[in-house]
C-alpha positions in Angstrom: 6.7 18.4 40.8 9.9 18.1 42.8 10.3 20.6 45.2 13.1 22.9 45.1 16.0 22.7 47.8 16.0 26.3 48.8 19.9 25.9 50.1 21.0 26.2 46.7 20.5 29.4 44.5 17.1 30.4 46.6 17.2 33.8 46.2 17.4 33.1 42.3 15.0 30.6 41.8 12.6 33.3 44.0 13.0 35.7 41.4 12.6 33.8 38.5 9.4 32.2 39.9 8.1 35.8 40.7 8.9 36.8 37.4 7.2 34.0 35.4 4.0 34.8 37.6 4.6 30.7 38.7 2.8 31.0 42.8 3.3 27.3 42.9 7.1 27.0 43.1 6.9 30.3 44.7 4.8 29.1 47.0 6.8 25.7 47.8 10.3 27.6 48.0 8.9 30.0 50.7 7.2 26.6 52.9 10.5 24.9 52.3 12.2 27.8 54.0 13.6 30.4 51.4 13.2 34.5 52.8 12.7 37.2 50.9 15.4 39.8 50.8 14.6 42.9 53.1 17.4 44.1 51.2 16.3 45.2 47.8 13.3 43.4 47.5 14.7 41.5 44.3 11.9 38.9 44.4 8.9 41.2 44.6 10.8 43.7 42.2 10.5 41.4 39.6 7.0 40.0 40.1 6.0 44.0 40.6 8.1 44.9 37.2 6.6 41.6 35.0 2.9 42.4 35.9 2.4 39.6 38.2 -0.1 40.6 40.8 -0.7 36.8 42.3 2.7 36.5 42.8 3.0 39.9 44.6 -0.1 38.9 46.8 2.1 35.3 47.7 5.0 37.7 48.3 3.3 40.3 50.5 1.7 37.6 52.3 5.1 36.0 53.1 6.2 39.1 54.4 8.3 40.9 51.5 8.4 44.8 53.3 7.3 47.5 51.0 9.6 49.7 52.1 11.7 51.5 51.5 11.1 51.1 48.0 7.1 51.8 48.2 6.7 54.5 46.1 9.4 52.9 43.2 7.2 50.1 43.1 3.5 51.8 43.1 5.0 54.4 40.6 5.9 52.2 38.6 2.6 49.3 38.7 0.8 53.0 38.1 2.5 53.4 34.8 2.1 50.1 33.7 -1.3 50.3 34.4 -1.8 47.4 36.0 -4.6 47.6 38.5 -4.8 44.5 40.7 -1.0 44.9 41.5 -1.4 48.6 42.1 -4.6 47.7 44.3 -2.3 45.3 46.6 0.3 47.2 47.3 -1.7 50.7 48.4 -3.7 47.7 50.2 0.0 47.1 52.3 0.7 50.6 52.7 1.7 51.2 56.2 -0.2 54.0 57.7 -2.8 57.0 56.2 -2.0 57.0 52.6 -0.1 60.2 51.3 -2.4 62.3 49.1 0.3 63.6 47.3 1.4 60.1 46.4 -2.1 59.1 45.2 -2.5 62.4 43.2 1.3 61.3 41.5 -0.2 57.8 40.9 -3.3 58.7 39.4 -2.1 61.0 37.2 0.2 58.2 35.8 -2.6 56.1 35.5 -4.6 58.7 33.4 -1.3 58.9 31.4 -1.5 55.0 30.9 -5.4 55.3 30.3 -5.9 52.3 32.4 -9.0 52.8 33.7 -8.8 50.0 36.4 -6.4 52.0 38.2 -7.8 55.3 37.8 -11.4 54.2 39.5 -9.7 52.8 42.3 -7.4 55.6 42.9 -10.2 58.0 43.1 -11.7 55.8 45.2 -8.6 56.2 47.8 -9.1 59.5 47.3 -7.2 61.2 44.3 -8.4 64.5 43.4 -9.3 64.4 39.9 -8.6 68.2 39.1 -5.0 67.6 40.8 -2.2 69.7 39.8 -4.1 71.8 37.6 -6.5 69.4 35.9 -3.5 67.9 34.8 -5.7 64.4 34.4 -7.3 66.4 31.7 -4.4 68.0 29.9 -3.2 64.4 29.3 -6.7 62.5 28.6 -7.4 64.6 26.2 -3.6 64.4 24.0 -4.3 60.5 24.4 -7.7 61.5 22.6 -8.9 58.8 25.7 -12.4 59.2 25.0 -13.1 56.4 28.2 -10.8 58.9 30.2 -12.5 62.2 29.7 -16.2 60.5 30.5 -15.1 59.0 33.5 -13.0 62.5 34.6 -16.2 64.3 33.3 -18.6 62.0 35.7 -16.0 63.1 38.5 -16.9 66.6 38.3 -13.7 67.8 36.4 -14.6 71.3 34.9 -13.2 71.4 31.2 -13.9 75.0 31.1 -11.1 75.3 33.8 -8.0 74.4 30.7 -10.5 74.6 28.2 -7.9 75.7 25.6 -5.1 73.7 26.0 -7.5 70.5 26.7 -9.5 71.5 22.5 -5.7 72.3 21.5 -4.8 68.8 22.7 -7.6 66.9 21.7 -6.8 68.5 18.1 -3.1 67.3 18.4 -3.8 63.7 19.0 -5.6 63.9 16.5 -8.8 62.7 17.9 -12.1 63.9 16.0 -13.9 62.1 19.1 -12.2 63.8 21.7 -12.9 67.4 20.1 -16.2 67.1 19.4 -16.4 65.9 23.1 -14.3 69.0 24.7 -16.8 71.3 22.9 -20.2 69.5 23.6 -19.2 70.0 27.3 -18.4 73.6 27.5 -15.6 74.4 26.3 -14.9 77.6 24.5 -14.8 77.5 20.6 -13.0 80.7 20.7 -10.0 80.2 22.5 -6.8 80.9 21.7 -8.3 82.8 18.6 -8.8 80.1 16.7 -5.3 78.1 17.1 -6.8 75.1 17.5 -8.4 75.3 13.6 -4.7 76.1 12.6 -3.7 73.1 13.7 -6.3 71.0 12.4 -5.3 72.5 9.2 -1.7 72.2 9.3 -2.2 68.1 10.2 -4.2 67.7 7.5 -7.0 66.7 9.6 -10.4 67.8 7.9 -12.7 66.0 9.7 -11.5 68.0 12.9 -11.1 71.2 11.1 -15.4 70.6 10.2 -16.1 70.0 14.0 -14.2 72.8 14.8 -15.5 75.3 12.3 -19.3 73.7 13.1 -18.6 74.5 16.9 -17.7 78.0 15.8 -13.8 78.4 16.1 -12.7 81.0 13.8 -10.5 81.4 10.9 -8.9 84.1 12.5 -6.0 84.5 9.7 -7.5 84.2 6.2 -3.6 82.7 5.5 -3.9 79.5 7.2 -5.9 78.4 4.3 -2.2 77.7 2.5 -0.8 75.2 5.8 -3.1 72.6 3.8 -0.4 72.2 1.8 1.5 71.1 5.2 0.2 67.2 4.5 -1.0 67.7 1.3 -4.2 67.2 2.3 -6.8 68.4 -0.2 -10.2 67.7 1.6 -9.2 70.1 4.3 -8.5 72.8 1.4 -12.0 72.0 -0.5 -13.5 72.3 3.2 -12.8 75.8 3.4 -13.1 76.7 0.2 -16.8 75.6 0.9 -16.6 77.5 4.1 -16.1 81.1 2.4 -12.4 81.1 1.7 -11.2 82.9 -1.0 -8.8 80.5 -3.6 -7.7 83.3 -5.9 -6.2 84.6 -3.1 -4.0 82.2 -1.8 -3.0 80.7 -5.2 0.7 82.0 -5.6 1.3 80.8 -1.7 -0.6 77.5 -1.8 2.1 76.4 -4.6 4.9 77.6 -2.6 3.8 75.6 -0.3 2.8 72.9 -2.0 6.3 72.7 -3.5 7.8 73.1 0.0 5.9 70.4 1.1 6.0 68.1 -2.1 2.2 68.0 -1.9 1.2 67.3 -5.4 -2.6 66.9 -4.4 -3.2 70.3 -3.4 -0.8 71.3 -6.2 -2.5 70.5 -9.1 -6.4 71.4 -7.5 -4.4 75.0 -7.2 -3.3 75.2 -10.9 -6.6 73.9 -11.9 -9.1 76.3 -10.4 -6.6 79.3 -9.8 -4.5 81.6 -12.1 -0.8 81.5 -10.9 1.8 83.9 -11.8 4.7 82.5 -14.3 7.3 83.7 -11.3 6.0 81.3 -8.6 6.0 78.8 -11.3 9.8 79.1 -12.1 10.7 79.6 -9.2 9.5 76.2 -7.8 11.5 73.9 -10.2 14.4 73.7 -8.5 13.5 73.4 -5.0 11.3 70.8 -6.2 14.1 69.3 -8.2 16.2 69.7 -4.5 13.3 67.5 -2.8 13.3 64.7 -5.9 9.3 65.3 -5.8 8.9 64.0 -9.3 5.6 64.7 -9.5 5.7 68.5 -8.6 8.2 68.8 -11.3 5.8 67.3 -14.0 2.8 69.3 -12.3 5.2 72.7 -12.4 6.3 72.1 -16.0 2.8 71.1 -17.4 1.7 74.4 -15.9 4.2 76.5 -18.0 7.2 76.7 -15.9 10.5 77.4 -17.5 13.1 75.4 -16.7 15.8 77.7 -18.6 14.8 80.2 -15.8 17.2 81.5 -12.8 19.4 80.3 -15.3 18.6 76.7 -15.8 19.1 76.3 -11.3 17.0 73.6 -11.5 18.8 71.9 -14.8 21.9 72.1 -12.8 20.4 71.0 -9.3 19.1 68.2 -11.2 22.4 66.5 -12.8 24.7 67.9 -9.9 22.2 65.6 -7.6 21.8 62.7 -10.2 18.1 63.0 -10.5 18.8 62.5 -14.2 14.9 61.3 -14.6 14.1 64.9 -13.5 17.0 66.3 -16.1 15.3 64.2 -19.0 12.0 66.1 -17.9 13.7 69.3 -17.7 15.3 68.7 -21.0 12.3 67.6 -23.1 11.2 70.9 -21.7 13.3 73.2 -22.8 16.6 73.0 -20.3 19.7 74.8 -22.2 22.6 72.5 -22.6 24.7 76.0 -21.9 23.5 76.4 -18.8 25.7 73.4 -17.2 29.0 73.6 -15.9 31.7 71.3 -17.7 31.3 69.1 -14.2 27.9 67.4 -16.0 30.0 65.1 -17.9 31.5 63.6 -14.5 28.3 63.8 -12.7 26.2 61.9 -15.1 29.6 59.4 -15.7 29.1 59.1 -11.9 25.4 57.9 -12.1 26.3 55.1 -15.2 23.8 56.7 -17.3 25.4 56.3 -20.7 22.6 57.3 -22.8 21.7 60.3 -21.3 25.4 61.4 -21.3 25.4 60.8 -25.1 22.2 62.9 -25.4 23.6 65.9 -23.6 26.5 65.5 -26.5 24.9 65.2 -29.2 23.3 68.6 -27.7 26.1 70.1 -27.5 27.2 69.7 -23.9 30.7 71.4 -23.2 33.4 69.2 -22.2 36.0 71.8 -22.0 37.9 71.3 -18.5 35.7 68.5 -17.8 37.2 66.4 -14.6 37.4 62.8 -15.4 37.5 59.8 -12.9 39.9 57.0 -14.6 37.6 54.3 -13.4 34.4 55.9 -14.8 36.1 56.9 -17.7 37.1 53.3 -18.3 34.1 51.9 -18.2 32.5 54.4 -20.5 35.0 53.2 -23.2 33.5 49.3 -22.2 29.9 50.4 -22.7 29.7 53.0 -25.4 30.6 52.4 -29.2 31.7 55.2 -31.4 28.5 54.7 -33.5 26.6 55.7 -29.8 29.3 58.7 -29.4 29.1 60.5 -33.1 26.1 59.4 -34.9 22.4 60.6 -34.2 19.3 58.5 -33.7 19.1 58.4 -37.4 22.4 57.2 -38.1 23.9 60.5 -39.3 27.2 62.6 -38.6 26.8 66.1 -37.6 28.5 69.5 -38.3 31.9 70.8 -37.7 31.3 72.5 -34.0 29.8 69.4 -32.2 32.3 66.8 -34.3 34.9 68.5 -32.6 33.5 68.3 -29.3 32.8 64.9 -29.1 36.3 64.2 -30.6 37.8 65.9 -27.9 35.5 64.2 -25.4 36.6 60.9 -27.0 40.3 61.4 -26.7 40.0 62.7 -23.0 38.2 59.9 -21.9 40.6 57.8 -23.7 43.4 59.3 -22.2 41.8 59.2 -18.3 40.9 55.7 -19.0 44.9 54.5 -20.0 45.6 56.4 -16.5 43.7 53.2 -14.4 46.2 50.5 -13.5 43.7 48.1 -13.8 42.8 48.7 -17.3 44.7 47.4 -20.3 46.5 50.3 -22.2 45.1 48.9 -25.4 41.9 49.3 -24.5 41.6 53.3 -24.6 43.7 53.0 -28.0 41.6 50.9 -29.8 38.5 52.5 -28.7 39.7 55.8 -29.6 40.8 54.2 -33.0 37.8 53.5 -33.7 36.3 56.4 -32.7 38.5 57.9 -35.3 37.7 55.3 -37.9 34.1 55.6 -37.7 34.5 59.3 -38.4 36.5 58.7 -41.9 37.8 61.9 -43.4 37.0 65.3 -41.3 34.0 66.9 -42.7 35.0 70.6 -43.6 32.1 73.4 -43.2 31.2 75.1 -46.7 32.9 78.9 -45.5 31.2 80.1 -48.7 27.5 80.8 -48.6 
C-alpha cells in the first residue's frame, strides 16, 4: 500500500481513516508525520462518533488530548453503548475520576442496555441506586430483563420505586420484566392497582394475569370497559373469569368498543350481554364517522336503527362518501327523507352512478340540489335514460317520482351545457332522450 504524503489534505485523510476504523493508514499517516488537531479533536471525534475503539486506542496513543471535550466524547461512547471505546477513554482520564460523571455515564449505559458498559462503570465505581434508583426507572421501561438481574445482583432495592419500576415494566410492555419486579419484592398493591389499568387499557392480558396472580387489585370495577382500548378480547374473557360482572358493563363496553372501532370485543358484548336499543343507535354514526365498517354491520345486525337521531348516521355517511356504509344503512332501513338535497352532489362527487340512481328511484329530493358542471357532464356520459327512469325490472313508475327524476334530468342537463369543455349537444341529446324514453306523461287516476 502506498503510503500517504501527509503534506497534502492530512488532517482529512486522518479523519476518514479514523472513521472507517482503518489503524493501518492511520497508523502510517501519524509515522509519516501528520498531528492530530488539539484543536477540536476532529480525528478522534470521528473514530469516537463511528464506534471505532482501535482506532481511538492508535489515536490516544499518538497523543490526541481528551480534553476539553472529555465528557462530549464519554457521553456520547456511553450512549452508544460501546464498551471498549468507553473503557479507553475513562482509561486516559487525567486525574481521580468525577463520580458524578460516572453516575451520568452509567445511567446512559443502563438507558442503552449495554451491559459491557454498565459492568465496567460499576467497576469504576458508579453507584447503582444513583439519582434515585434512576438505573431502575429506566431498566425496567426497556423491560431489560439482563439489566434488572445485573442491578438486582448490585444490591439495588426495588422496593425503594417499587411503583413506578411495576408501572414501567407494565408500559413497555414486558410480561418478563413484571413478573420479575414482583418476584423480588415489590408491592402488588401500589398505586391502587394502576398498574392492572394499564395492562388493561394496552390490551396486554398476559400482564394483566401476572398482575392479578401477584395480587394487584381491580380497584374500579369500570376498567373492565378500557378492554375495548385495543380491542383486545382475551384481556376481557380474563376478567370475566376473574369475577367481573359483564351485565354490568354492557351498555359502556359498546361505547367503547365503537369509540375504539374494536369489533372483537364488540360482538363478544352483544353476544353474551343484553344492550339497550339507545346505545345501539346511538353508535351508528360515530361509527359511520370512523369508517369502522365492521362496527356498522355488528351495530345494525344487533337491531340498531339507522332512521334514528334522524337518519345522523345516513347523512354522515354520504356527506363523507362512505357510500358502502350508506348501502348498509339503506338495506337497513335509512329514509331517503332524511338527506339534504346536497346527497345528489356528494354521491356525483364519489362517481358512484348506481347508487345515485338508487337513491332516485327512492325518491331522493333534488330540489335545490347544487350541481358541479364537470360532474354533471360526466353523469350525462355514463348514465342512459333507461338507468335514470326505469326500475330493475324494466318498469316506469308513478307520477311523484317521474317528476323528480325529470327535473333531475333537465338540471343536470342544464349544469352540464354550462362546462366549456363539453359539447352543447351533448346535454340536448341526452336530455332528448331522456324525454323520449318517457313517451307520453303518464297521468295518475284522481278518481278512486
Amino acid at each position: 500500500m502506498q503510503t500517504p504524503d501527509p503534506t497534502h489534505n492530512a488532517g482529512q485523510a486522518l479523519r476518514q481513516a479514523a472513521a472507517a476504523g482503518d489503524t493501518a493508514t492511520l497508523q502510517q499517516l501519524l509515522d509519516a508525520g501528520a498531528s492530530v488537531d488539539p484543536l477540536d479533536n476532529a480525528a478522534l471525534r470521528w473514530a469516537v462518533r463511528h464506534r471505532q475503539a482501535e482506532a481511538v486506542r492508535v489515536l490516544l496513543e499518538a497523543g490526541a488530548p481528551l480534553e476539553p471535550y472529555a465528557e462530549e466524547f464519554l457521553t456520547l461512547t456511553a450512549r452508544n453503548g460501546d464498551a471498549p471505546t468507553l473503557e479507553l477513554l475513562l482509561a486516559s482520564l487525567p486525574g481521580p475520576r468525577d463520580p458524578e460523571l460516572l453516575n451520568r455515564l452509567f445511567l446512559l449505559a443502563v438507558e442503552s442496555q449495554n451491559i459491557p458498559a454498565t459492568v465496567n462503570l460499576l467497576r469504576l465505581g458508579a453507584d447503582p441506586s444513583a439519582k434515585d434508583n434512576q438505573a431502575l426507572m429506566l431498566a425496567a421501561c426497556g423491560g431489560d430483563m439482563p439489566m434488572l438481574r445485573l442491578l438486582r445482583k448490585h444490591d439495588v432495592d426495588f422496593r425503594a420505586r417499587n411503583s413506578q419500576a411495576l408501572f414501567n415494566a407494565v408500559f413497555a410492555p414486558s410480561p418478563e420484566a413484571a413478573n420479575y419486579l414482583l418476584q423480588e419484592g415489590v408491592d402488588p398493591q401500589v398505586q391502587r392497582g394502576i398498574p392492572l389499568q394499564l395492562a388493561i387499557m394496552g390490551g396486554e392480558a398476559e400482564i394483566a394475569e401476572i398482575l392479578l396472580d401477584a395480587g394487584v387489585p381491580l380497584t374500579v370495577p369500570e376498567w373492565l370497559v378500557d378492554c375495548a382500548c385495543k380491542d383486545s378480547l382475551e384481556t376481557l374473557q380474563l376478567l370475566l373469569q376473574r369475577g367481573s360482572n359483564l351485565g354490568d358493563f354492557a351498555d359502556a363496553l359498546v361505547g367503547k368498543a365503537v369509540e375504539h372501532a374494536a369489533p372483537r370485543v364488540l360482538f363478544y358484548v352483544l353476544q353474551h350481554a343484553k344492550v339497550s336499543q339507545q346505545i345501539l343507535d346511538d353508535g351508528l354514526e360515530p361509527a359511520v364517522r370512523a369508517d369502522a365498517g365492521p362496527v356498522v354491520r355488528l351495530l345494525l345486525h344487533a337491531g340498531a336503527n339507522p332512521k334514528a337521531n334522524a337518519g345522523a348516521a345516513f347523512r354522515v355517511a354520504i356527506e363523507s362518501g362512505v357510500l358502502g356504509l350508506a348501502r348498509w344503512l339503506l338495506q337497513a332501513g335509512a329514509s331517503i327523507a332524511d338527506l339534504a338535497p346536497r346527497a345528489v352532489t356528494d354521491v356525483l362527487a364519489v362517481g358512484d352512478q348506481p347508487f345515485l340512481i338508487e337513491l332516485l328511484r327512492k325518491g331522493l329530493s333534488v330540489e335545490g340540489a347544487p350541481f358541479v358542471p364537470l360532474l354533471a357532464t360526466l353523469f350525462c356520459q355514463a348514465v342512459t335514460p333507461a338507468d335514470l327512469l326505469r326500475d330493475s325490472s324494466g318498469n316506469l313508475h308513478p307520477e311523484p317520482l317521474f317528476s323528480t327524476r325529470l327535473r333531475f334530468a333537465a338540471a343536470v342537463a342544464s349544469q352540464a351545457g354550462e362546462a366549456p369543455q363539453t359539447k352543447a349537444v351533448l346535454p340536448t341529446n341526452w336530455l332528448s332522450e331522456v324525454m323520449a324514453e318517457i313517451g307520453p306523461r303518464p297521468r295518475l287516476n284522481k278518481h278512486r
